[in-house]
N, C-alpha and C positions, 0 to 999 in steps of 0.2 A: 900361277897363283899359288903361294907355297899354303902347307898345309900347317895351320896353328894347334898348340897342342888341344884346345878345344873341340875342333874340327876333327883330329885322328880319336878321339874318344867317343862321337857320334856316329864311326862308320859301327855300324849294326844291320845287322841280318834282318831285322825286321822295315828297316831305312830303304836297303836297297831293294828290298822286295817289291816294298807300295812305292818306290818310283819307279822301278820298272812296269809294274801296272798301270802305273799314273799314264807314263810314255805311250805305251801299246795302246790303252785305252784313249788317249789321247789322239795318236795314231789311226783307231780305226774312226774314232767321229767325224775328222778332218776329210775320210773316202767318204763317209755317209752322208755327208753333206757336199759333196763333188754333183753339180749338173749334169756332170759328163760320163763318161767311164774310167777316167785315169786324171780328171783334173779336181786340183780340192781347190777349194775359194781361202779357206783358211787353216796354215798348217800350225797347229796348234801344239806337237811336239817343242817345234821350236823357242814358246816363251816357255815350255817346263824346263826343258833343258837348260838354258839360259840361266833362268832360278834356283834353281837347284847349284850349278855351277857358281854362280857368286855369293848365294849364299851358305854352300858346306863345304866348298873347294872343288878343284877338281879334277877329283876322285870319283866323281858322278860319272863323268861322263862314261869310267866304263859302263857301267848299270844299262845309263838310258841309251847308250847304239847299239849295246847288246837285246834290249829289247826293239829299237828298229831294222835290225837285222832279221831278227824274230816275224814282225810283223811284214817286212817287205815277203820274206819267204813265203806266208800264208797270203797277203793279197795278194803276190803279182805270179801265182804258179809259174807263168811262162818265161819269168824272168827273174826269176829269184833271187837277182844280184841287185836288185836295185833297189832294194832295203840297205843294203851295205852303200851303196852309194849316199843315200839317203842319211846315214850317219857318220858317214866320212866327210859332208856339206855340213853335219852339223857340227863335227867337232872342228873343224875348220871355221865356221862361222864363231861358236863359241869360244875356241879361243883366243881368236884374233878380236871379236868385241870387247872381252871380260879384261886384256890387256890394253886396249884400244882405251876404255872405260877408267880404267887405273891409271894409266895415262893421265888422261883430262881431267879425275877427282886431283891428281896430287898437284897439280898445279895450282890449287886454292890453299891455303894455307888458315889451315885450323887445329887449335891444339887439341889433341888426343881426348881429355875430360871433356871439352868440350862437344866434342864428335860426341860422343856416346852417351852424353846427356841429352843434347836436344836435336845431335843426328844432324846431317846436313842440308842446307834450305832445301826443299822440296822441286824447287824450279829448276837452281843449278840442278839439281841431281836429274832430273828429265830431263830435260834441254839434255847434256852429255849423255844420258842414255841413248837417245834419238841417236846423235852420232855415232858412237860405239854400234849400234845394235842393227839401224836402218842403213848407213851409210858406210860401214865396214863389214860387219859382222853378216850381214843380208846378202850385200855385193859378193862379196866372197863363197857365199851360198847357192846364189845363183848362180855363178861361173858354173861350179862342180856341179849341182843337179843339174842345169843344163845341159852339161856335156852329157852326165847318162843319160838322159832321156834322150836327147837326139842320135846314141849312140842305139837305143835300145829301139827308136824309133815308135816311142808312145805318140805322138801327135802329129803324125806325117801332114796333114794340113799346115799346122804354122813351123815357120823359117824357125832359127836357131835363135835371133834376136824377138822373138816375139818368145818364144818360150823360155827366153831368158827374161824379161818381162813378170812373163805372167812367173813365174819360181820368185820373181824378186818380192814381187807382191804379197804372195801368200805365205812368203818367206816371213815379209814382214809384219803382214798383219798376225801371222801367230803370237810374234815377238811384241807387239803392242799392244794383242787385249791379254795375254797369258802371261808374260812373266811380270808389268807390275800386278796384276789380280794374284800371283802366284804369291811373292814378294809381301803383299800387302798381306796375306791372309797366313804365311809364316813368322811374321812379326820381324821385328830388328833387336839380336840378343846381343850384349855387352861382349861376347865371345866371338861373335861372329866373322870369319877371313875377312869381309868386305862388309861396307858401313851403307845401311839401307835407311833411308829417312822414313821409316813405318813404325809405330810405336807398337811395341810385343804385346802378347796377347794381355796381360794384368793392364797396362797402359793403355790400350788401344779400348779397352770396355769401360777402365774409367774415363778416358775422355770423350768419348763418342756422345755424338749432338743431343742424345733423346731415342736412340735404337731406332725402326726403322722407319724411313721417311715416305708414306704412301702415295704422297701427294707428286714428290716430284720422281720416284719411282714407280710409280704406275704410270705415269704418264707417257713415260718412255719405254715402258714395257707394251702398253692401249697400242700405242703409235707403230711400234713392229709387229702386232698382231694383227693389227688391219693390214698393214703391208701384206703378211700373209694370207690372211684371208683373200681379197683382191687377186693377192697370185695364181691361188688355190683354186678361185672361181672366177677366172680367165676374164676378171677386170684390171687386167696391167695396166691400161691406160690414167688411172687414178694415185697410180703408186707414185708417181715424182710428184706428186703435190704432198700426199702424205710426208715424202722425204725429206717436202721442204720444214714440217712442223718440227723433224725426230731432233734436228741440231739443236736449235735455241730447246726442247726438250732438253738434249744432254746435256747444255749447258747451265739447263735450271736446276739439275742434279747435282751435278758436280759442285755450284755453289752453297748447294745445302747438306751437304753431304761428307762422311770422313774418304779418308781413299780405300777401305776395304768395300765401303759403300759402292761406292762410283766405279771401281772399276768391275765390280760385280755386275750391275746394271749393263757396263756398257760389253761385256763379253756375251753375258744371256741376250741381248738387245743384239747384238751381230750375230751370234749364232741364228737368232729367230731369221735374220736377215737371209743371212745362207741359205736357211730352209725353205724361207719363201723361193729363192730361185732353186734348190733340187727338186723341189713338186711342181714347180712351173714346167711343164714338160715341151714348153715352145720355144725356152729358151736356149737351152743346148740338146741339137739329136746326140748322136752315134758319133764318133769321132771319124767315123769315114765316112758322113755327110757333111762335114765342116768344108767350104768354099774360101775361095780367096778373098771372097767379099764379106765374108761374117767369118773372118777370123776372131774377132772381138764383137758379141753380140752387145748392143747397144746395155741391155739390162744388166748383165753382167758389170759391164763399166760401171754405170750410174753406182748400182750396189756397195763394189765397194770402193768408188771413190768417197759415197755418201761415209761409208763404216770407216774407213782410213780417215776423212776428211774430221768430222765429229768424234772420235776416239781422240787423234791429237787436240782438239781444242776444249776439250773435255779436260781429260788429264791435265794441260797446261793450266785450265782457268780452277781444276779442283785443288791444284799444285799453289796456284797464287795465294789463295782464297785459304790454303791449311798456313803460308807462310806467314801470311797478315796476323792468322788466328793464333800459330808461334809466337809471332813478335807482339802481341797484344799478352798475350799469356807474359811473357818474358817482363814484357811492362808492368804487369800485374804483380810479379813476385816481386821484382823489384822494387815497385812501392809498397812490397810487403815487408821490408827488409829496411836496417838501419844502417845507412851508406859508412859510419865513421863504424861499427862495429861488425857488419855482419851480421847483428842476432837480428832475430826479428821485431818489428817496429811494434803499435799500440794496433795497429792494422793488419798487419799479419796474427799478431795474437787473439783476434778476433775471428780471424777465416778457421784457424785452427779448432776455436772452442767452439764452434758452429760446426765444424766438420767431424768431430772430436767425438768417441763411441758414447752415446747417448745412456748405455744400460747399463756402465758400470762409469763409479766415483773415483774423481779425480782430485786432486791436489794442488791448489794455484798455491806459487809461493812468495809471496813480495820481501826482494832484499831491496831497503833503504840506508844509502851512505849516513851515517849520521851527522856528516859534515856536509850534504851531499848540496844546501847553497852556498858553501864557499870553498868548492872544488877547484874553481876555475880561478881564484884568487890566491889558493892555497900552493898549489903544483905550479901556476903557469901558464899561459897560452900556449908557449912549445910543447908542453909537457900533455897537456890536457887530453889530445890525441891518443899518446901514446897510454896515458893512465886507464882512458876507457875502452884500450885493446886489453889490458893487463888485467881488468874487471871480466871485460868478455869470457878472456882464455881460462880465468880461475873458476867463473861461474859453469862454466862447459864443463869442468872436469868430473862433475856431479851427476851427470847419466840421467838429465831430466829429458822427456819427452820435447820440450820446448822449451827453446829462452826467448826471454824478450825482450827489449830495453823500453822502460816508459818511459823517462824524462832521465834530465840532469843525473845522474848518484842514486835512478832507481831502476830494478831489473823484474821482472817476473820471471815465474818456472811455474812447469806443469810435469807433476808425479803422478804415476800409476799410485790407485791408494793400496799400498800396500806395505808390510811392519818393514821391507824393504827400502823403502824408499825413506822413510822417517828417518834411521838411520844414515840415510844417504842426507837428508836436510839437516839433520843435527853434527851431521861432521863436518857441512857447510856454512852451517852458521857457528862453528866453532872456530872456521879458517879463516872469518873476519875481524875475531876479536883481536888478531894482530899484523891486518895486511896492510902494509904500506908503500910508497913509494917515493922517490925521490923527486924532490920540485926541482925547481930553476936553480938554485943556486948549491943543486948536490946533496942538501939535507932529507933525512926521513921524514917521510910526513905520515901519521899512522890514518889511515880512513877506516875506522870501523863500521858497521854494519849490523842495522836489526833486521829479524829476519820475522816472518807472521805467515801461517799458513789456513789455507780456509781450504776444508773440505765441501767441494762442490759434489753435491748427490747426483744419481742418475734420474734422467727425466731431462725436460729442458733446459736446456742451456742460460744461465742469466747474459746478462749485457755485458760487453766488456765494461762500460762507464760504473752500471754497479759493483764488480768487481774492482776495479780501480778504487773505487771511493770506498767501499770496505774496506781494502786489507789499508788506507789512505787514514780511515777511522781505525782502525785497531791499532794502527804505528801511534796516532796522538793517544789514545786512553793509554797505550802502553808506555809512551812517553819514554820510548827508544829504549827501554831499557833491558839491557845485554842481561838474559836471563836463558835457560834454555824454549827453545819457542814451542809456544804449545798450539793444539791442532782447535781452530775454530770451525763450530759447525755453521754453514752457510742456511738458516732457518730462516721462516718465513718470520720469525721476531725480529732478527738480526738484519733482514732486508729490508723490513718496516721501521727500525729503526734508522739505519744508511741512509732509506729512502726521505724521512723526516728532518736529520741531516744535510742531506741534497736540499732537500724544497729550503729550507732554510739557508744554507748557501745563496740560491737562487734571490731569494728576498734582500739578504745583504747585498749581493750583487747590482740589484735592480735599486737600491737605498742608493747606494754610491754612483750609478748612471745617472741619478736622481739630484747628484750634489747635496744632500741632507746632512751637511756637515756643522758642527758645531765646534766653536774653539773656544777651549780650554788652553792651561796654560799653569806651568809651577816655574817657582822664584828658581834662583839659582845667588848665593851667598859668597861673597867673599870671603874666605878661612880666617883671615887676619882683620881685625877689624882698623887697622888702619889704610886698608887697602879699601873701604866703602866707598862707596859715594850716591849722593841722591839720586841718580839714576838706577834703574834697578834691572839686573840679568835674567831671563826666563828663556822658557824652553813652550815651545807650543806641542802641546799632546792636545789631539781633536776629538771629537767624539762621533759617533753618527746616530742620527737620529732616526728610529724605524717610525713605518705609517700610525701606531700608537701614542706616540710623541715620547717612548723611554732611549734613553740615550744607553747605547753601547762603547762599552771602552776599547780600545786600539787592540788590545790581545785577540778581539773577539771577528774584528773586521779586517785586521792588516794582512794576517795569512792568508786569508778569503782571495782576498784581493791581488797577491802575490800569485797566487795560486791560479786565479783566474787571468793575467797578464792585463791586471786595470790599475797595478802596480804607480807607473808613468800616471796616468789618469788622477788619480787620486791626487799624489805630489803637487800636480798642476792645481786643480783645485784647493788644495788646500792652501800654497802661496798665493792665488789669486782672492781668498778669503781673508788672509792675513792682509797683504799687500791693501785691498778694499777696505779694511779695519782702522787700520793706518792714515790712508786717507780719508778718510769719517773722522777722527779723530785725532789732526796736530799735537796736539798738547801729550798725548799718549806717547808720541813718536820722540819727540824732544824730549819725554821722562826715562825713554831708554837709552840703554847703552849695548845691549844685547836685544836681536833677538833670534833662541836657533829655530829652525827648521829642516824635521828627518828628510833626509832623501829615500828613496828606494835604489838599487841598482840598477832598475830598468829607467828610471827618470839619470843618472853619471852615466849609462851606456848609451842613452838617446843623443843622436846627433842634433836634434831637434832644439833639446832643451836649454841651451846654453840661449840659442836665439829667445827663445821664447821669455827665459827670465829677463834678456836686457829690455824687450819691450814692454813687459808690463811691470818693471823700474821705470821708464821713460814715461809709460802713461800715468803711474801715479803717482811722479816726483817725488821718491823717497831716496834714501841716502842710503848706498848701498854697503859704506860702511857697520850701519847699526844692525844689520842680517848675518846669520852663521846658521851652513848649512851643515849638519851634521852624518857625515856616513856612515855607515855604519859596516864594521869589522866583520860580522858575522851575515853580510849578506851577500849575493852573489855577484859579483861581476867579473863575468867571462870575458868582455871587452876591455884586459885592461890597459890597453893603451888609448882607447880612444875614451876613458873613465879618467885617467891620469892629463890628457888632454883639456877636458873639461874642467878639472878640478882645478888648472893654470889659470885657466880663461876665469876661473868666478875668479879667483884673487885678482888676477888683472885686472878685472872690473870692479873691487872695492871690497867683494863678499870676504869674511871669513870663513874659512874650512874646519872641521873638529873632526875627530876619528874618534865614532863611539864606538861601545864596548871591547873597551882596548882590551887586550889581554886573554882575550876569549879562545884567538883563531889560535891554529899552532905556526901559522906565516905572521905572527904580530910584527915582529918588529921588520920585515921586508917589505911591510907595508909604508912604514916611515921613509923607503929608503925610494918605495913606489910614486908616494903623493909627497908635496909638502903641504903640510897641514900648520892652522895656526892655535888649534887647540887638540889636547887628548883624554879624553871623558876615558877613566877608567872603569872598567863594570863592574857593576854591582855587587856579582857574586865573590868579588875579592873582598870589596868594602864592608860588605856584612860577618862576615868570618873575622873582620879584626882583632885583636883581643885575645881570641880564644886557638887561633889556627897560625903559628907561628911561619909559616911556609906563605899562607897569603898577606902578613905583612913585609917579610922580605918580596915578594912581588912589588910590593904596592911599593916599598921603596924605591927598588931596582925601576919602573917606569919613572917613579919620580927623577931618577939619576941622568935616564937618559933624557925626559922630557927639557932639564935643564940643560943638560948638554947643548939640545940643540934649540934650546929657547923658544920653548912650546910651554903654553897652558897646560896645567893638569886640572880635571873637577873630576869629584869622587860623587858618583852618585849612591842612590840607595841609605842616603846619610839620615835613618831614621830617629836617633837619640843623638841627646845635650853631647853624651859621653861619646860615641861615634864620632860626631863631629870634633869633637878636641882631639881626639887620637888622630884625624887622617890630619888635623891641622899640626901635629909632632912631626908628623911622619913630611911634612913638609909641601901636603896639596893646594893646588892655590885657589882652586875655589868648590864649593859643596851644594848638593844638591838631594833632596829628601825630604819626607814629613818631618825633620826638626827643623825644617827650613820655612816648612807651607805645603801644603795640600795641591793637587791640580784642582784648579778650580776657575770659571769662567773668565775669559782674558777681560772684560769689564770690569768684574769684580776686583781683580789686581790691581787696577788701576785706582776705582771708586775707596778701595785701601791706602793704597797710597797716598791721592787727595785727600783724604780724612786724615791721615797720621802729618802730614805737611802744614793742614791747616790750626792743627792741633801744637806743633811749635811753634807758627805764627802767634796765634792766640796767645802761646804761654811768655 
């Protein structure tokens, strides 16, 4: 086992001294616990040695034969050489295990980081130790102390093969209660020659069950005290019933237990064991009254068959039982963790702030994409992947405590609160105002980012959902706007406000599962007045109506709803209310020639919803020509093949398609190239600027140019004024929509308008 440079910097003079001690001391407990004059029940060198060897190299071994050379000279005066023998079994045993053992680990194939992060399962690693230790390393042991002793002639009663036996024995049972207890209680360091599945002393105290378990360690301690006592006071006859309790004993430990635990338990629980048979003074005389027929006194056996027998099923079952509690850990982080990034999830970021030092203030920091629902439309499906590694890696570079990813285009971070770190935030949200990346078809797409930072005080911990919904509420009041970000205090106003917020979410939410919708509805105009006709264009804007009977407008309820994934929900509702409208009213439907209705991108990415419009067409026999559903440009869909799918299927079935807020994305026009659409509602925020902003009417032309190209609708909305409207109708739109058009106002009401103005030419 060669020596790592780790390993050559540990040898120290204070090192070899207390293993030398260890060994002798070790040494002499093993005689004091011997029944006999020259026979131990447990040689207990043998797990130090062992340990020590796999875990600092070995370079031990000089140390500890040189102290069983030591010790053999002071116990055996008449034979002084057989402390030398005694260490010449064990470096022979040892080193033939400890290569035996390296053997059997490399034949599992596990990477390096791996290894030293979570150490090798516990099972394999005993199971292979068994063999290396009991089945080589012991074998081997025995041979050579055997030969001295029968050369030395310590137990002229037993033959050569019964004292090679009893050597294997004791050989072995050293090596199973002493070097993993040795093992476990020196921990497994990142440096280490040979890789120990025991978590180091820092690791080993924070993961431990709860400190010491008295229930199932006292049990097993009760259980070899009575065995003693009974020995003690010459009721042997009692002890195999005891013996039969101590197993399922150890085993109840070992399940409840870590492995510095357990193997503790089970070394002082066999020692005790020992001890009851060295005070038992009936069960071995004198070595020159041992017979051919009490070669092996019955008590003896039983002993430590019972301590050999319950130590392996112990260890195995404590070894299963840490592997499960591995693999469940392993589970745990993993669903702490965001599979497409790495950082960590909305769950992870909660273990953390629960875990997270209580007495000094922190710094959560929410970065929001400002593009961040139409990421997935903007870059790509191929791309999208690799874009939210590209956010990851930039966000890491910032030295925060923790990252996190919540959702879509948004991240968290946690800062030490310190004038350090602020500078670390501000030269982070400096690195967004120009980070971009390349979509599908090779272009820049810029994604910038706001950034919002809430100083969390020391004391309790809030929730992650308060926090989320804060820095959630500080992104809308700030209304993403790229400024330097300033530090918000997280106060019991600002909580109570959040929290007033939330409850009010909540209420919207519960309105909408409620269906409390009301529909509204504004004209939509033909630019050219020869392009009219008595049939009239509109657009459905719904309202919701809360438990007071005041109606909320779409700004107020749609993000709610987006936000909440009731998105799909709503859509459906609301065409089921229209579609119902319709059928209540023929004469309505024959007065149209349009009518649109918003999608969400959760209702074009719903596999669902294609089925579900053709059947409630079918049940209310309307014509699916007079419907146009409108998507909108500026919202998210991730799915976009199976969105672009859909979008075939309504035309196929009669629907018109429209791309609102054209103009908006920085993917506009790959969006044309995405869907075919049969109209393109330009937005607003071009159309109001007209006039006066010479850059948004060469837009507004440039769509016109390509609209015609490819023989698509254009309507300019936002068309508040007589004069708006004649300009977008120069500039060549073909149809307008706006307060100079009409108001939203109750879809009855449009109609009860129109009947009035019809009967009113009649009349004339």
């Amino acid at each position: 086992m060669p020596m790592t440079p780790a390993s050559k910097r540990e040898v120290s003079v204070s090192r070899v001294v207390w293993m030398m001690a260890a060994v002798f001391l070790a040494a002499m407990l093993s005689r004091v616990l011997s029944p006999g004059q020259s026979l131990s029940l447990v040689w207990a060198p043998a797990g130090l040695i062992f340990a020590f060897a796999w875990k600092y190299g070995r370079w031990t071994l000089v140390p500890c034969c040189l102290a069983l050379v030591i010790w053999g000279a002071m116990a055996n005066p008449a034979v002084p050489w057989i402390g030398a023998v005694a260490a010449f079994a064990e470096i022979a045993c040892t080193l033939s295990a400890v290569a035996m053992f390296r053997l059997l680990l490399s034949r599992r194939t596990v990477a390096p980081d791996q290894a030293s992060t979570y150490g090798l399962p516990n099972l394999y690693w005993l199971t292979r130790f068994y063999v290396a230790t009991l089945a080589v390393g012991a074998t081997l042991a025995a041979c050579i102390g055997a030969a001295g002793f029968v050369i030395a002639r310590l137990h002229p009663a037993l033959n050569a093969l019964e004292i090679w036996v009893a050597y294997w024995i004791i050989q072995s049972l050293g090596v199973l209660l002493f070097a993993p207890l040795t093992l476990a209680w020196l921990g497994a360091g990142l440096h280490d020659a040979n890789p120990v599945p025991f978590p180091s002393r820092p690791e080993r105290r924070a993961t431990r069950e709860g400190g010491l378990d008295f229930i199932s360690v006292g049990l097993v301690i009760t259980l070899t005290a009575i065995v003693l006592v009974l020995r003690a006071t010459g009721h042997a006859e009692f002890v195999g019933a005891t013996l039969l309790a101590y197993i399922p004993a150890t085993a109840f430990c070992a399940m409840r237990r870590d492995a510095l635990s357990t193997y503790a338990t089970l070394t002082l629980s066999g020692l005790l064991l020992c001890t009851a048979l060295s005070i038992d003074s009936g069960v071995l005389a004198s070595d020159e009254t041992l017979t051919a027929t009490a070669r092996v006194p019955v008590r003896v056996f039983e002993t430590i068959t019972v301590v050999f027998v319950s130590t392996l099923f112990a260890q195995l079952l404590q070894a299963v039982s840490r592997d499960r509690a591995d693999a469940m850990q392993r589970l745990r982080e993993q669903s702490s963790l965001d599979l497409a990034t790495g950082l960590a999830n909305e769950f992870g970021f909660e273990q953390w702030i629960y875990r997270s030092d209580a007495s000094r203030s922190w710094l959560v920091v929410g970065v929001s994409m400002l593009v961040r629902g139409r990421i997935g439309a903007l870059v790509g499906p191929l791309q999208l992947m690799t874009m939210r590694q590209l956010i990851a890696d930039r966000i890491r570079m910032f030295g925060s405590e923790l990252v996190a990813r919540a959702d879509n285009g948004r991240y968290l971070l946690v800062f030490k609160d310190e004038p350090a770190s602020l500078l670390q935030i501000a030269a982070l949200s400096r690195s967004f105002e120009s980070f971009s990346v390349r979509n599908a078809e090779g272009r820049e797409v810029m994604l910038p980012a706001a950034t919002q930072i809430l100083r969390v005080p020391p004391g309790p911990r809030p929730g992650t959902v308060l926090l989320l919904s804060t820095l959630a509420s500080l992104q809308q009041q700030e209304q993403f706007a790229m400024i330097e970000p300033i530090v918000h205090e997280l106060t019991p106003e600002l909580q109570s406000n959040i929290q007033d917020i939330a409850r009010r979410k909540d209420q919207i939410r519960s309105w909408i599962a409620a269906n409390q919708i009301e529909l509204y509805a504004q004209l939509i105009e033909a630019s050219r007045t020869e392009d009219r006709s008595a049939q009239i264009d509109m657009e459905v804007l719904c309202r919701l109506r809360d438990d007071k009977g005041a109606l909320l407008p779409p700004a107020e309820f749609f993000d709610i709803a987006n936000q909440s994934g009731m998105s799909a929900q709503l859509d459906r509702q609301i065409i089921t209310a229209v579609f119902e409208w319709f059928k209540r009213y023929p004469d309505a439907m024959v007065a149209t020639r349009k009518c649109a209705i918003n999608l969400a991108a959760a209702s074009l990415s719903d596999p669902g919803f294609l089925p579900f419009v053709r059947a409630a067409l079918t049940e209310y026999s309307l014509p699916a020509a007079r419907f146009c559903f409108e998507i909108t440009e500026s919202s998210a869909i991730d799915d976009v093949e199976r969105s672009r799918e859909n979008v075939q299927h309504l035309r196929a079935a009669g629907f018109r398609v429209s791309l609102d807020d054209f103009g908006t994305g920085f993917a506009t026009y790959s969006y044309l190239k995405r869907y075919e659409v049969d109209e393109i509602k330009i937005d607003g925020t071009f159309v109001t600027a007209l006039g006066s902003n010479s850059i948004d009417t060469e837009i507004v032309e440039s769509i016109v140019r390509v609209a015609r190209r490819l023989k698509v609708t254009t309507v300019a909305e936002f068309v508040a004024t007589p004069e708006l409207r004649d300009h977008v109708k120069r500039l060549g739109v073909d149809y307008v929509q706006g307060y100079a058009i009409g108001i939203p106002q109750p879809i009855a009401q449009i109609y009860a308008v129109l009947r009035e103005a019809q009967q009113r030419q009649t009349s004339a």
